[in-house]
Wavefront OBJ file of the C-alpha trace (Angstrom):
o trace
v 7.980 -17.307 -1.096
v 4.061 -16.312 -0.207
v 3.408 -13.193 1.461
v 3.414 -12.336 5.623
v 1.662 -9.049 6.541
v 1.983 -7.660 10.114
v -0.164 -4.817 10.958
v 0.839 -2.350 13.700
v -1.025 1.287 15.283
v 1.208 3.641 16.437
v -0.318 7.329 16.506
v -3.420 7.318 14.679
v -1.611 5.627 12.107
v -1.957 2.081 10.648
v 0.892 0.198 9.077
v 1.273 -3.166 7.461
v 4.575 -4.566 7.094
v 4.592 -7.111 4.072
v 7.170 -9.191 3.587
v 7.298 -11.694 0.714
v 5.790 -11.520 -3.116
v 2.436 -10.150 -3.873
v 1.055 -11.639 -6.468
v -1.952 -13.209 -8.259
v -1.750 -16.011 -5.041
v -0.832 -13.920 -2.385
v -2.754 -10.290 -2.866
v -6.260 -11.065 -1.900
v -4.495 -11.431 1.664
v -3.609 -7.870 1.059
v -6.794 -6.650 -0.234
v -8.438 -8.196 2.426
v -6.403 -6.852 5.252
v -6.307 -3.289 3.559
v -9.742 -3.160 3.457
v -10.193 -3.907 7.212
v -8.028 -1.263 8.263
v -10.371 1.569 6.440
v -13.606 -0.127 7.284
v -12.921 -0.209 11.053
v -12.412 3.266 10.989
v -8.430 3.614 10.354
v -8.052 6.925 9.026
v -3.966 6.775 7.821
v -2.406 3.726 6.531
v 0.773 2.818 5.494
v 1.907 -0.165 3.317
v 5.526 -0.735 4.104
v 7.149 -2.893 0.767
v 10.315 -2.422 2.356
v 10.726 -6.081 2.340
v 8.524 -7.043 -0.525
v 10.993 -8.163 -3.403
v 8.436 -8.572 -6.123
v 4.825 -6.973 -7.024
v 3.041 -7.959 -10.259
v -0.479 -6.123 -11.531
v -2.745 -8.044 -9.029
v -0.773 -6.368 -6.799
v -0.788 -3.242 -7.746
v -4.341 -3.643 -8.687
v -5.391 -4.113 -4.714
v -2.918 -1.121 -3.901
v -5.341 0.704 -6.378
v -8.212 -0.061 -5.483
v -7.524 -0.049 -1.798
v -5.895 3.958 -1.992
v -9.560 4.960 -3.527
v -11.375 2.823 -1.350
v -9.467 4.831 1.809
v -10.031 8.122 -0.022
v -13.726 7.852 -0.562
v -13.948 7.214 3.234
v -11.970 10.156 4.241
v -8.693 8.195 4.388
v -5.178 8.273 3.306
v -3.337 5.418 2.343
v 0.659 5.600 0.853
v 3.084 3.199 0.283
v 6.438 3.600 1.774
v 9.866 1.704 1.459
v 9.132 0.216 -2.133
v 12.677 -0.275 -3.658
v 14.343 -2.288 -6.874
v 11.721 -3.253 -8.746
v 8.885 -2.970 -6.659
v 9.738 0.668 -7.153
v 11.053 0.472 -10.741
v 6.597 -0.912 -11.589
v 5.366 1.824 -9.263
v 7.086 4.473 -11.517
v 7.071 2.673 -14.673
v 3.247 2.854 -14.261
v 2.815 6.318 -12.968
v 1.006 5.260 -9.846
v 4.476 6.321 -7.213
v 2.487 10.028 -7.838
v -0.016 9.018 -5.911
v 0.474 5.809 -3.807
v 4.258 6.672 -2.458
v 4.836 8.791 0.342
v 6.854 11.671 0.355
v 10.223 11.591 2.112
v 9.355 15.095 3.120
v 5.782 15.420 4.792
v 4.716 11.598 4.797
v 1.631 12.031 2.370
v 1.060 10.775 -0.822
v 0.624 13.370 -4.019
v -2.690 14.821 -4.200
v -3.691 13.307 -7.393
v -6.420 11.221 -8.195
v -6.689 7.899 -10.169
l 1 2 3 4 5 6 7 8 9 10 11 12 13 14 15 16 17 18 19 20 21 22 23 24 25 26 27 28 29 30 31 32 33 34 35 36 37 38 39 40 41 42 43 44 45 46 47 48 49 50 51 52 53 54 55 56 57 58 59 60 61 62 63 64 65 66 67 68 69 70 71 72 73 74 75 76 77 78 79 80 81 82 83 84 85 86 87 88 89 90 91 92 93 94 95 96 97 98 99 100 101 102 103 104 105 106 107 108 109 110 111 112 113
């Protein structure tokens, strides 16, 4: 299965539903659309993985480099609804501190990469 992002605004806030695999085929899609967002001027975005059943290090390499991208222009970006092991990498790796939102206040940890 490839990957199928849909992007929606609701409130000032950006969020791209992907559904699918992202991988070393699939992630430049993601990169791509990621870096859109923050270049037109999207201030919050959110990367919903609710229905993403499989993320390997190309993947998590655009999440990455997309989160720093947003912060350097005055941006947030968190990941929300990562689960199995989408969510079992994030943690494994340390990088849920920073990219996942909190259940509480909707931001990501304060902590830089």
């Amino acid at each position: 299965m490839g990957l199928a992002l849909q992007t929606t605004r609701h409130d000032g806030r950006a969020t791209i539903a992907a559904r699918g695999s992202i991988d070393l085929h699939s992630s430049e899609e993601l990169r791509a659309r990621l870096t859109e967002l923050v270049d037109a001027g999207e201030r919050e975005v959110v990367v919903d993985l609710t229905a993403v059943d499989f993320c390997d290090s190309s993947g998590l390499n655009v999440l990455v480099r997309a989160y720093k991208h947003a912060r350097a222009q005055n941006a947030t970006l968190v990941v929300t609804g990562a689960y199995g092991r989408v969510e079992n990498v994030l943690r494994t790796t340390g990088l849920d501190r920073f990219l996942m939102a909190d259940a509480a206040d909707g931001e990501g940890a304060e902590g830089r990469v």
